[in-house]
N, C-alpha and C positions, 0 to 999 in steps of 0.2 A: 603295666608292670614289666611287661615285654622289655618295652622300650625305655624302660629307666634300667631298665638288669642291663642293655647295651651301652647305656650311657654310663654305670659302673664297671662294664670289661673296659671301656677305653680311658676311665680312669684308674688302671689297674686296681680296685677291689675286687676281685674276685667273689670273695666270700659275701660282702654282700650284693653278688648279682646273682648268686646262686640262693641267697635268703628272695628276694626277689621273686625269681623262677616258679622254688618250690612255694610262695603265696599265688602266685601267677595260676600255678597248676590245680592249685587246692579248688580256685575259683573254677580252672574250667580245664578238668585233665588231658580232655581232649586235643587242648590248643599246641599242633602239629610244630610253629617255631619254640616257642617254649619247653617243650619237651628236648629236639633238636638240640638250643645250645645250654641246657643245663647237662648235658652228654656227655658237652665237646666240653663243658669247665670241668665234670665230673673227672674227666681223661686226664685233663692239662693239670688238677692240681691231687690225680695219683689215688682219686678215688675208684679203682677199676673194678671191685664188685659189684658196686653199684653202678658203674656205665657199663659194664657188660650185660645185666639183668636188664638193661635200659635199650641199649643197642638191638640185644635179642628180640625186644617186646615190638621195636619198633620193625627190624626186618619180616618179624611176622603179620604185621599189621601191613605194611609198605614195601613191599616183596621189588618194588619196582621205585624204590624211593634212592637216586644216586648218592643223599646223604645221609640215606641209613647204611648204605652199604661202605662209605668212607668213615664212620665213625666207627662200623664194626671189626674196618680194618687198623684203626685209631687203636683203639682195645688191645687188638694181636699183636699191636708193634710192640706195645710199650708190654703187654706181656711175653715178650721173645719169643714170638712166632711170627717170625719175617715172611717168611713165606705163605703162609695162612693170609698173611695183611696182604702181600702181594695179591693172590687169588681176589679178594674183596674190592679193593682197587683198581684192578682189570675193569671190577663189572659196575664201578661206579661209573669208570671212565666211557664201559660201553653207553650207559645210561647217560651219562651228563658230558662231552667230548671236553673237558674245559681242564685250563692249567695245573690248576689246583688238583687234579685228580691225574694228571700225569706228572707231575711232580711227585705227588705218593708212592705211583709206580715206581719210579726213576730210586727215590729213595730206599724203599723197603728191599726194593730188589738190591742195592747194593748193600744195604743191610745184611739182608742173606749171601752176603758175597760172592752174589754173580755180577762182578765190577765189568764184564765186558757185556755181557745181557745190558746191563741197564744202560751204558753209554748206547749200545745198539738201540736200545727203545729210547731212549732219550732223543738222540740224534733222528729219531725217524721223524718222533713227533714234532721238531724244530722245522724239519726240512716238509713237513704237509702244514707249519703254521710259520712262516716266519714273522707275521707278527706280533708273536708271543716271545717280547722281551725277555722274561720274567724266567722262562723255561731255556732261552738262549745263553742271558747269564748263566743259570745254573750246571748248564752243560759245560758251556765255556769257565769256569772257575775250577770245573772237576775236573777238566783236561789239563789245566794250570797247578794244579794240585798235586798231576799225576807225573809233573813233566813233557806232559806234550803240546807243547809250546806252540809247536806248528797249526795243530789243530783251534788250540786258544785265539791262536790269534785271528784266524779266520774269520772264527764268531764275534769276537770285540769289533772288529772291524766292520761286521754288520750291522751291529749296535750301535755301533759311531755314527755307520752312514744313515742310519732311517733317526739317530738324536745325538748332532753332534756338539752338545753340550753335556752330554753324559761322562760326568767329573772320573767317576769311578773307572767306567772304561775306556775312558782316555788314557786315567795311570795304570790299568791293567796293560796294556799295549805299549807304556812309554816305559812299562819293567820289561815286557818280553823280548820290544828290541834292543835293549839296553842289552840284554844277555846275550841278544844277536849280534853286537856290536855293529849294531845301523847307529849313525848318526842321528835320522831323526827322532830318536829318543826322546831328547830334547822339548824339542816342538809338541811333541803329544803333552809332556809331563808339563811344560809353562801353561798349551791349551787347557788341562786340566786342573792347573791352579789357578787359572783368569776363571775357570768357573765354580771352584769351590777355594776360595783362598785361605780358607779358616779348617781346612780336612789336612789334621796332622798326617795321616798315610798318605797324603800328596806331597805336600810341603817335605817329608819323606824326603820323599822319590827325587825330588828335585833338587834338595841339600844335596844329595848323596850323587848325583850327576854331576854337581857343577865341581864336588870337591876331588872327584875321577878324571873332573875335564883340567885340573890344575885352576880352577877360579876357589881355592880354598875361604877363603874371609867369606865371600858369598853364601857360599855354598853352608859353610859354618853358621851362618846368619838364620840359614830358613832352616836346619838342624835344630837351631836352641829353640826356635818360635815351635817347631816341630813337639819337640821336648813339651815346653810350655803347657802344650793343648792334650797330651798323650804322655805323662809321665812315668807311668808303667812301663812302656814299651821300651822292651830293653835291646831291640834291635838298632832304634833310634839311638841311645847311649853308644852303643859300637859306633855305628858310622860316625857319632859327634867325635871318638876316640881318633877315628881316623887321620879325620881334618886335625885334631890337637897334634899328632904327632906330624901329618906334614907341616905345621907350623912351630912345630919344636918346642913342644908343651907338653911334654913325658908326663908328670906330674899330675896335672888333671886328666891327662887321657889315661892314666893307669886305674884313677879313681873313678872314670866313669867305663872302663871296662869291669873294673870289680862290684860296680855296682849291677852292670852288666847280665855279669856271670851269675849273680847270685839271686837272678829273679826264674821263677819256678819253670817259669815262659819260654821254649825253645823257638829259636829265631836262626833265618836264614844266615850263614856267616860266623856261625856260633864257636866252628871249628876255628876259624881266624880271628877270633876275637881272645881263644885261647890262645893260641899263641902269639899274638900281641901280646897281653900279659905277662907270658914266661917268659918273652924277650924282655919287659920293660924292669921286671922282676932280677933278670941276673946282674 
């Protein structure tokens, strides 16, 4: 029953891996995973009286159990005690040293918005595991996040080198020097479409270069295919406006910044895509 309630989270039912569980537990209450992750579904789908009365039962019985004390920090988060969850996640992390449980750190602490504490613990644990991917991205996306480009890049660039077919940080790095106005922009952002050539946030990246480098029809090319696969994305619509209007197609390009504008979604350039607009408007 265990193992079919897993085989219902990864087909997201939830509800019935948690019917599962609790038949699971009826048979044998005792049974330690069982318990465990009708906890973690208990958390995830905002049942927290009941995984708190869960979590508690289990910290008392497994004082020394690193994912009893992550789950009871699971509880505090999602009840707005960042801080609380922090403490619990310290001591999971002392008990189990593994990703998963400094990533909670890294989180809840910024949660409670100590945003320089957590990059300080973040960065610690990166630099005693470098190869913990997982924890490199996450630090490197929060630097990129914050504007510290410098720092971003460092970590992608680590990323690259120990997997350098990683699509994702390829185009992290062929945006940041894009901003740096390096040239090889480029070369990162084509390397990151020869490995993901169907990831509209690349295809992105890459319209949006070639139609900066004056290769507009190109560039307009991987924009639409862009579009295509990510039709939401109303950053993608800007840049497609841009190339429209260097190719002197007011017209459509007004229509796809108005469509633009009017999606819920704040996007990089959002200020310039305003006044695109108001120019194309008077």
């Amino acid at each position: 029953l265990y193992r079919v309630a897993s085989l219902q989270m990864a087909a997201k039912a939830p509800g019935d891996a948690m019917y599962s569980l609790d038949k699971a537990l009826k048979g044998n209450a005792a049974h330690l995973p069982s318990r465990l992750l009708l906890t973690e579904l208990q958390v995830r789908n905002g049942k927290l009286e009941d995984a708190s009365a869960a979590a508690k039962t289990l910290l008392a019985e497994h004082p020394e159990l690193a994912a009893a004390h992550r789950l009871a920090g699971d509880v505090l988060l999602m009840s707005g005690s960042a801080q609380a969850a922090t403490a619990r996640y310290r001591r999971a992390l002392e008990l189990e040293p593994e990703s998963k449980h400094a990533l909670r750190v890294y989180g809840a602490t910024s949660v409670a918005g100590e945003h320089s504490e957590a990059n300080e613990f973040l960065q610690t644990w990166v630099n005693a595991h470098p190869d913990d991917l997982v924890s490199t991205r996450t630090l490197a996306t929060g630097h990129l996040a914050a504007g510290r480009m410098a720092a971003a890049r460092v970590l992608f660039e680590r990323i690259i080198a120990k997997n350098p077919l990683d699509a994702s940080a390829l185009n992290y790095l062929a945006f940041i020097l894009d901003r740096a106005k390096d040239p090889a922009a480029m070369g990162f952002a084509m390397r990151a479409v020869n490995a993901a050539p169907n990831d509209p946030l690349i295809l992105d990246t890459v319209g949006w270069l070639l139609v900066r480098q004056g290769k507009v029809e190109q560039g307009l090319s991987r924009l639409r295919d862009a579009h295509s696969r990510a039709a939401s994305n109303p950053e993608i619509r800007y840049h497609i406006a841009v190339a429209l209007i260097a190719l002197a197609r007011p017209d459509e390009a007004r229509r796809e910044l108005q469509a633009a504008l009017q999606s819920p979604v704040p996007f990089m350039g959002i200020g310039d895509a305003r006044k695109l607009l108001a120019e194309l408007e008077q």
